[in-house]
C-alpha positions as CSV (number, residue, x, y, z in Angstrom):
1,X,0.0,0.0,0.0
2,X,1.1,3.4,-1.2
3,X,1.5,5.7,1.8
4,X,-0.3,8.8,2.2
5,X,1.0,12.6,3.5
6,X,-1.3,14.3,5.4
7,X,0.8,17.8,5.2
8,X,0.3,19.6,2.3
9,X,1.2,23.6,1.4
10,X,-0.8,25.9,-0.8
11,X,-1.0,29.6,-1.6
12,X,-3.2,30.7,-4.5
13,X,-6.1,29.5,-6.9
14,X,-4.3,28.7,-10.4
15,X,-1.6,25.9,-9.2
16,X,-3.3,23.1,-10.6
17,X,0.3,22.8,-13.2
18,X,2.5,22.5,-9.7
19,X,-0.4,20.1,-8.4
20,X,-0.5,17.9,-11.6
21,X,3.4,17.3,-12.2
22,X,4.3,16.7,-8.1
23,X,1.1,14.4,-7.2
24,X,2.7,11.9,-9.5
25,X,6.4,12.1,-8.1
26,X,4.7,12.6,-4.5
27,X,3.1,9.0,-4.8
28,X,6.1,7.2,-6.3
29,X,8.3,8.9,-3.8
30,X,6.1,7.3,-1.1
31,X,5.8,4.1,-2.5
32,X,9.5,3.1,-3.6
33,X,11.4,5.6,-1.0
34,X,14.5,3.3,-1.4
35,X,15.4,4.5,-4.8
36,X,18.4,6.2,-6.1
37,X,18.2,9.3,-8.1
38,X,20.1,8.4,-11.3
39,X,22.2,11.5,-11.2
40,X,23.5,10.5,-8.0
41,X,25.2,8.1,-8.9
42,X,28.4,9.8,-9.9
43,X,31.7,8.5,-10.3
44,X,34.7,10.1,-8.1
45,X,36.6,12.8,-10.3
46,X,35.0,14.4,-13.0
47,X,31.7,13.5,-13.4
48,X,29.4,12.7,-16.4
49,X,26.5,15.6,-16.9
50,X,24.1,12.7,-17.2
51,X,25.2,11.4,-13.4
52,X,24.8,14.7,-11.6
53,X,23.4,15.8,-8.5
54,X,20.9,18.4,-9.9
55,X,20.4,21.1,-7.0
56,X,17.9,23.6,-6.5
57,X,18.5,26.1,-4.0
58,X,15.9,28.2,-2.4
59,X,16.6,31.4,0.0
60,X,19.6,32.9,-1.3
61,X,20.7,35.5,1.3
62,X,23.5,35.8,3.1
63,X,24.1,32.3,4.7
64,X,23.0,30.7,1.5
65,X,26.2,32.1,-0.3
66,X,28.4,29.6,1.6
67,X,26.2,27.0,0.4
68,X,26.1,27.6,-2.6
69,X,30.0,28.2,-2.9
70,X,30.4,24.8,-1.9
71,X,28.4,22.7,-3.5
72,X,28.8,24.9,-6.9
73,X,32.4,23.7,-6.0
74,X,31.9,19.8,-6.1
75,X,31.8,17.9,-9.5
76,X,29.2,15.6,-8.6
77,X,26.7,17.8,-8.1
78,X,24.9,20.5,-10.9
79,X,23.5,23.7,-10.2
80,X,20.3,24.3,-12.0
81,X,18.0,26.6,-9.8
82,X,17.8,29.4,-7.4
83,X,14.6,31.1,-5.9
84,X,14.0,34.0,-3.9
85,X,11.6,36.8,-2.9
86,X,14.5,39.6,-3.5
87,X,14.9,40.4,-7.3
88,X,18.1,41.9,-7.2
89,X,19.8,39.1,-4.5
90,X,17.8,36.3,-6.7
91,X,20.0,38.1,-10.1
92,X,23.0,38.0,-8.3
93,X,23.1,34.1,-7.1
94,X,22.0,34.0,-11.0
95,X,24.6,35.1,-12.4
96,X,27.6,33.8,-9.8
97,X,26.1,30.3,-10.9
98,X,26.2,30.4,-14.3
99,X,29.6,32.5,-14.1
100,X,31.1,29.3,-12.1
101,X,30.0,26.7,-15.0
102,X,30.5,29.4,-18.0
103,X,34.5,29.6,-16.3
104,X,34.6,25.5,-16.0
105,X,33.1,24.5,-18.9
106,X,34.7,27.3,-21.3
107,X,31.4,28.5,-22.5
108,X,31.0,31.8,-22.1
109,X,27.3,32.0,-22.6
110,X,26.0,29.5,-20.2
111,X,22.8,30.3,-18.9
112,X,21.8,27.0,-17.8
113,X,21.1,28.3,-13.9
114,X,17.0,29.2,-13.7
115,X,15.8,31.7,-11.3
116,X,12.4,31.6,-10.0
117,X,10.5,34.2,-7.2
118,X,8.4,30.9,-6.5
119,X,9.8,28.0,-4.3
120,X,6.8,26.2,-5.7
121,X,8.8,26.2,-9.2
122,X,11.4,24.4,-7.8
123,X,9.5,21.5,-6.1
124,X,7.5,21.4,-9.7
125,X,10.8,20.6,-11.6
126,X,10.9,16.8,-12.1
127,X,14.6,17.1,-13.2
128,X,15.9,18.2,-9.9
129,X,16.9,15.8,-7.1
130,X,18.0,17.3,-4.0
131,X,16.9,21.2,-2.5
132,X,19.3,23.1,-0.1
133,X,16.7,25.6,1.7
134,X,18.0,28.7,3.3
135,X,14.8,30.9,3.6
136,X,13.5,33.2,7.6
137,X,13.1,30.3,9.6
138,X,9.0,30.3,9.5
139,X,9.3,29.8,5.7
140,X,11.5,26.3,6.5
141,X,8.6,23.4,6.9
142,X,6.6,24.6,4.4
143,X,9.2,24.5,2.2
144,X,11.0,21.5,3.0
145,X,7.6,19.1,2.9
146,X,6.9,20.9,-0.8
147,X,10.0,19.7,-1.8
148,X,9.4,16.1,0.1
149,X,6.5,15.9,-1.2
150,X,8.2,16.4,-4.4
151,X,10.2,13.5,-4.2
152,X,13.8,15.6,-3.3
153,X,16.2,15.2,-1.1
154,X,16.5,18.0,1.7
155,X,19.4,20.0,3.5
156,X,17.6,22.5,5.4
157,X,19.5,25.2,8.1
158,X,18.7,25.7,11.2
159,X,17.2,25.9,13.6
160,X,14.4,23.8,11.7
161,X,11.2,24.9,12.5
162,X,9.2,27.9,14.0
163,X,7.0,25.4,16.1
164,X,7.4,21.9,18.1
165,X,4.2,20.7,15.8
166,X,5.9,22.2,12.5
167,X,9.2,19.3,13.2
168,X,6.8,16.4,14.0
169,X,4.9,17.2,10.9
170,X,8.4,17.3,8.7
171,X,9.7,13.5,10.4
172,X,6.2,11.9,9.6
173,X,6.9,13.9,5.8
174,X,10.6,12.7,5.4
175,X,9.4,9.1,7.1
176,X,6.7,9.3,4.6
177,X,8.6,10.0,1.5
178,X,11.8,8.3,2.1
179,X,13.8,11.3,1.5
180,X,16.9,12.1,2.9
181,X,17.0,15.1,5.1
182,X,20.3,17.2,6.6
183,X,19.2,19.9,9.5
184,X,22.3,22.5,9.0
185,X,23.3,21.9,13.0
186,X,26.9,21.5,11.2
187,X,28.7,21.5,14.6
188,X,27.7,17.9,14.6
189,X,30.1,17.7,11.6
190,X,32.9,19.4,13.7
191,X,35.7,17.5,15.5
192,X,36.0,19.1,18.7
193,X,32.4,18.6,19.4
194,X,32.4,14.9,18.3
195,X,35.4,14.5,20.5
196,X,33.6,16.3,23.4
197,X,30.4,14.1,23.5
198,X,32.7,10.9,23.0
199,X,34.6,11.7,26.2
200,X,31.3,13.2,28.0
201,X,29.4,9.5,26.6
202,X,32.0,7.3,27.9
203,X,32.6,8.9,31.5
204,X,35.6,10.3,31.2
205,X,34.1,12.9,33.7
206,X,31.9,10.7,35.5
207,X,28.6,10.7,35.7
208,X,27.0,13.8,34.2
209,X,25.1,16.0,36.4
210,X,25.1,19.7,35.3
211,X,25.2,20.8,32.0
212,X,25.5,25.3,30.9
213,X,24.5,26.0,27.6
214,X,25.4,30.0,26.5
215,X,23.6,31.5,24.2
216,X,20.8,34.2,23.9
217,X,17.6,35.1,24.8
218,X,14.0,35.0,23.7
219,X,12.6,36.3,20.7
220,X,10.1,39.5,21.4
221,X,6.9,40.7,19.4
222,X,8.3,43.2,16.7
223,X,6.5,46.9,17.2
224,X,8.7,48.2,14.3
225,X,7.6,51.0,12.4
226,X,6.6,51.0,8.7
227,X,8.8,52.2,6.3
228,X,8.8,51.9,1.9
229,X,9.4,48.7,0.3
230,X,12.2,47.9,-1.4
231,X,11.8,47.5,-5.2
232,X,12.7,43.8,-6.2
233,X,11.2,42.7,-3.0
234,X,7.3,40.7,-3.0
235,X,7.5,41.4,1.1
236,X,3.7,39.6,1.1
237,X,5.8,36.5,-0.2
238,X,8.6,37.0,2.4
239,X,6.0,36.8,4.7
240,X,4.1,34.3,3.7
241,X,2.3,32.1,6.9
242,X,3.6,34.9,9.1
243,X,0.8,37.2,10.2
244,X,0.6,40.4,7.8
245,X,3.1,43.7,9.3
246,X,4.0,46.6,7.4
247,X,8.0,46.2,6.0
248,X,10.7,47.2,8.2
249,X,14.6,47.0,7.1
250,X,15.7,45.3,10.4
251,X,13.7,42.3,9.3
252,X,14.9,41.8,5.8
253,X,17.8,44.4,4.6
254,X,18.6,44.9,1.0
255,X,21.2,43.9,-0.9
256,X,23.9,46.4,0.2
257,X,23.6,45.8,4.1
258,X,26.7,44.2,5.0
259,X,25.7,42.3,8.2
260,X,23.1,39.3,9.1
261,X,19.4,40.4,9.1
262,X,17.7,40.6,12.4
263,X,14.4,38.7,12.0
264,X,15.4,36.3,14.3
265,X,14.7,39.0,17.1
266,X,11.3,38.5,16.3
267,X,8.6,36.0,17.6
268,X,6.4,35.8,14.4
269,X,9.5,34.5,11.9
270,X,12.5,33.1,14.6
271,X,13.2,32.1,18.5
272,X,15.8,34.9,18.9
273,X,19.1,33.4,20.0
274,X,17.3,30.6,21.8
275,X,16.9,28.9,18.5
276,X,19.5,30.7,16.3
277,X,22.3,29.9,17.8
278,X,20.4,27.3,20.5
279,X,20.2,24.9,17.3
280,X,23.5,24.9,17.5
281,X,24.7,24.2,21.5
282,X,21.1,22.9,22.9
283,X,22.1,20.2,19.7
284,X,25.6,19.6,21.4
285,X,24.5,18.8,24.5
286,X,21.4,16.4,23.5
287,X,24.2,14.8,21.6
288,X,26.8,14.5,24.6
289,X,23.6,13.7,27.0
290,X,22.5,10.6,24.6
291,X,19.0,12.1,24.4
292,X,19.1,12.5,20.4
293,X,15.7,10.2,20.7
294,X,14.2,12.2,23.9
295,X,14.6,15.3,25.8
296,X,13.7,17.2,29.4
297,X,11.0,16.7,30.8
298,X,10.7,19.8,33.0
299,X,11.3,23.3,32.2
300,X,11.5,26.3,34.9
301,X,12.0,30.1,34.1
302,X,14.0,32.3,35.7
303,X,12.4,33.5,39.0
304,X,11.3,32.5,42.4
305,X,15.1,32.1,43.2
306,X,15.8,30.3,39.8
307,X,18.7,32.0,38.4
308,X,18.8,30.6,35.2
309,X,16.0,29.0,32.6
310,X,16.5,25.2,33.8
311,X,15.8,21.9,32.3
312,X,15.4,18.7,34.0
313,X,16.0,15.6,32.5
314,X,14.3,12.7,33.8
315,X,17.8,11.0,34.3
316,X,18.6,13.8,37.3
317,X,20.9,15.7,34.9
318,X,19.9,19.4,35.2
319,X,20.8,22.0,32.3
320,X,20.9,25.2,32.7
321,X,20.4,28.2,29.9
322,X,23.5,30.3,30.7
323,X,25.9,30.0,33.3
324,X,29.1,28.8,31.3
325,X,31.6,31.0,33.0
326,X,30.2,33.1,31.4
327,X,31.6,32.2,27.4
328,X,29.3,30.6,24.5
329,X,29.6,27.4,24.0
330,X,28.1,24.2,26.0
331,X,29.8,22.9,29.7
332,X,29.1,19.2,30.9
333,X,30.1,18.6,34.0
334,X,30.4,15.2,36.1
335,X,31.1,13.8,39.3
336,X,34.6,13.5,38.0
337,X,35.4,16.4,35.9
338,X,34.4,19.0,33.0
339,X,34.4,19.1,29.0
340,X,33.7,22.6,27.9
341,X,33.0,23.0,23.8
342,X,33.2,25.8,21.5
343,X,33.8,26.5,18.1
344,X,37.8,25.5,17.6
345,X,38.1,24.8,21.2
346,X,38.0,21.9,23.6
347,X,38.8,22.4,27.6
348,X,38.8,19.6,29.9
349,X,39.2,19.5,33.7
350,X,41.3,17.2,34.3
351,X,43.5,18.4,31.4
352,X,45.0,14.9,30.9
353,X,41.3,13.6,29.9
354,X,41.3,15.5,26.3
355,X,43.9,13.7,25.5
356,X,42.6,10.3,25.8
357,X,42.3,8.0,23.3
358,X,38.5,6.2,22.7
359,X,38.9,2.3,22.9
360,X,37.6,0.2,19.9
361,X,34.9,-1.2,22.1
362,X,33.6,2.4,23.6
363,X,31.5,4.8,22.5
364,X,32.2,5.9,19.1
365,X,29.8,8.9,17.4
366,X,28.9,9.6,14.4
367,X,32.4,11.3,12.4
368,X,31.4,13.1,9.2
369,X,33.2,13.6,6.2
370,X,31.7,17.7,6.6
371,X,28.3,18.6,7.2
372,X,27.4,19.1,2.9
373,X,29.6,16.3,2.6
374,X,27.8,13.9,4.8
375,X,24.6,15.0,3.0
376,X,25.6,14.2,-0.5
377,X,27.0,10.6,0.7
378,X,23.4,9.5,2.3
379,X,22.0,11.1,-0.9
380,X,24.2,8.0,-2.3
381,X,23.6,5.3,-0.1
382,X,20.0,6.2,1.2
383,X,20.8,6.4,4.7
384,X,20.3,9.1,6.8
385,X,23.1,11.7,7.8
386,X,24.5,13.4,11.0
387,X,21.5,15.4,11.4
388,X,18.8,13.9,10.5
389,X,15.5,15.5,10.4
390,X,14.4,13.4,14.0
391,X,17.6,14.7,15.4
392,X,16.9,18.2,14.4
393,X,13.5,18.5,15.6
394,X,14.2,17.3,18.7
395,X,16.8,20.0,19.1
396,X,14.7,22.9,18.2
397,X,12.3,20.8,20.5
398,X,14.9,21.8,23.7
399,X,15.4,25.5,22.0
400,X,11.2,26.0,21.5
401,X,10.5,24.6,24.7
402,X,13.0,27.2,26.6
403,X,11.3,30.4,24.9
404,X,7.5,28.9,25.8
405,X,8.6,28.9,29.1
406,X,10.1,32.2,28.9
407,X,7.3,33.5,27.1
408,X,4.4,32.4,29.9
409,X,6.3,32.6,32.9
410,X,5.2,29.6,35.0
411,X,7.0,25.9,35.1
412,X,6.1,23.2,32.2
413,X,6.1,19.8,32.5
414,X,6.9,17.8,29.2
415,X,6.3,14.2,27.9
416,X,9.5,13.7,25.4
417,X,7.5,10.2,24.1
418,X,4.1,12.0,23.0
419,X,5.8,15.2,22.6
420,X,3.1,17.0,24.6
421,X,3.1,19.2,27.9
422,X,1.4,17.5,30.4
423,X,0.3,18.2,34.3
424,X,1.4,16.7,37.5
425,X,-0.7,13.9,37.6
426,X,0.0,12.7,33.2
427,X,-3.2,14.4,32.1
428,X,-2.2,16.8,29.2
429,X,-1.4,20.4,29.8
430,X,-4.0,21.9,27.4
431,X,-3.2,26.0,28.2
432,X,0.3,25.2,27.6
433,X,0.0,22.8,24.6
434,X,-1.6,25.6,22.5
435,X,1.5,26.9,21.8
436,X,2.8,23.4,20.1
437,X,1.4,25.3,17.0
438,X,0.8,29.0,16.2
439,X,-1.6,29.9,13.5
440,X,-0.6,30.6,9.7
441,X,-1.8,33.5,7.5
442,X,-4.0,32.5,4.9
443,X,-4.0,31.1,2.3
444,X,-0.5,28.9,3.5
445,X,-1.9,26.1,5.8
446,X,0.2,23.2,7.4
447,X,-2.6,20.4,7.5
């Protein structure tokens, strides 16, 4: 029996051609998931045009440059598409694409890279296999299950989703489909951080008790005032499911700014660094904790003498948000020792323990080739990579779960199995389990 989605994104009347050539990939996808595109089946080296990775990449600000750099850089895989709201940024990726094969090739005049202002393009395009998607973060899931539903392969930054409901829905999707799917948590892809969770998994500290994560706060509501609209930019698209505010350039810049947008600061399109940069250390220490599969199942705000937002695991390890001596990064601590993490940087207390080989028959994680790397090789051999979609979501499950509690001030109690807030006594938590979800703008639904 074929199985069915249940998730499904749409925007306007007049889509019936995006809706005619994806409902016949969507049902194949679903009932042979275990085949192999044909174009990823290149050979090491050069490549043959007909074995290509064909790539579509959707969201091309400024973290979707590295991206694209990279995998415009690899022979196995082919450019073919970029989308985005911003008709200038949009021209730009354009043109560095087809400049990068015109150069390689020795044809001046290649114009093989399409452009499209419609993600929806993209998903229709039967000749595309795989979709890097770099878009605000409550444009992610409904672009990500388009493209599962598509029958492509997925890497999608982080953090994953807007909502805890939004990531079940995209694991049932990738489940569903059989699709390969890479969360862009790429610290999981670093050394130092494997390294750190390998000592922290096999007690080189002890037995785990305390555990600081660094980063920042809560997103807030966004009272910004209204200024012009940029030409180039369809700001109704950029918002899409996100309820309807006048344009401001601290949400989405133009072209020229020369820093990161701030929409993450707001509530209706990020987590603020809870989940920016949360998706990144919360993701650590799951990893190091062994709770890829699970998570806390109390949370406390600050307040009442509770110095920092706390998480208790139903193990007895507590996690604190902040409190690292004061750096970023993530601390473990045991009954034995500490493991402190960062980007480039590994501190252990007692020194000696860094510097400790793993035996064959301990605890070995997951070591990736690279975080696009990784992706590309489970593209290959159908099996999923370092940050699976399941892995994500229950990361941004830790980072969504801190900002609801921040957001209405009382304790939460949370059921990592059902993936629902429950009360004291098991029964479900029904005040605090309206936020699993948060309304979307019409027409864009997640059903």
């Amino acid at each position: 029996m074929q199985q069915k989605n249940h998730h499904s994104t749409s925007r306007a009347i007049g889509r019936r051609d995006f809706i005619k050539r994806t409902a016949g990939l969507s049902l194949a996808a679903a009932a042979f998931p275990a085949i192999i595109p044909g174009s990823a089946l290149g050979a090491n080296g050069a490549t043959a045009p007909s074995e290509r990775l064909t790539l579509g990449f959707v969201g091309m600000g400024k973290q979707m440059g590295g991206h694209l750099d990279t995998f415009l850089r690899r022979p196995e895989c082919q450019v073919v598409a970029v989308c985005d709201v911003e008709a200038k940024r949009l021209k730009l990726r354009q043109e560095t694409a087809n400049a990068h094969y015109a150069k390689r090739d020795g044809n001046p005049g290649y114009t093989g890279v399409a452009a499209y202002g419609d993600f929806r393009e993209i998903a229709g395009r039967d000749d595309i296999d795989a979709v890097v998607i770099a878009t605000p973060d409550h444009w992610h899931t409904l672009v990500s299950i388009a493209m599962l539903e598509a029958g492509k392969d997925v890497y999608c930054e982080k953090p994953l989703t807007l909502t805890i409901n939004e990531g079940k829905a995209l694991v049932r999707t990738v489940r569903a489909y059989g699709r390969v799917f890479q969360t862009g948590s790429q610290q999981r892809s670093s050394r130092e951080f494997r390294i750190a969770c390998e000592l922290v998994r096999n007690g080189r500290i002890g037995k785990v008790h305390t555990v600081h994560v660094n980063v920042g706060g809560p997103s807030v509501e966004c009272y910004l005032p209204a200024e012009p609209v940029p030409d180039g930019l369809d700001w109704d698209f950029w918002l899409g499911p996100a309820p309807w505010r006048p344009y401001n350039s601290d949400i989405a810049p133009g072209l020229d700014y020369e820093g990161w947008p701030n929409f993450r600061a707001y509530r209706d399109y990020s987590g603020g660094g809870m989940t920016d940069w949360g998706a990144h250390h919360f993701d650590i220490a799951q990893w190091g904790l062994g709770m890829d599969e699970s998570g806390p199942v109390e949370i406390l705000p600050p307040g009442d003498g509770i110095e920092f937002l706390t998480y208790k695991y139903a193990n007895g390890v507590v996690m604190y948000h902040g409190g690292a001596r004061g750096k970023a990064g993530v601390e473990f601590i045991g009954d034995k020792g500490r493991v402190w993490v960062n980007r480039g940087y590994l501190e252990t207390d007692p020194a000696v323990v860094q510097n400790e080989p793993i035996g064959p028959d301990e605890i070995h994680l997951y070591d990736s080739p690279g975080h696009h790397d990784d992706w590309l090789a489970c593209i290959k051999t159908r099996s999923r990579p370092i940050c699976d979609v399941a892995i994500g979501h229950r990361s941004a499950t830790v980072c969504h779960l801190g900002n609801i509690a921040y957001w209405i001030k009382r304790p939460l109690r949370w059921d990592p199995a059902k993936e629902i807030f429950v009360q004291q006594n098991g029964a479900p938590d029904v005040d605090a389990n309206r936020t699993l979800q948060r309304p979307m703008r019409a027409p864009w639904r997640l059903t």
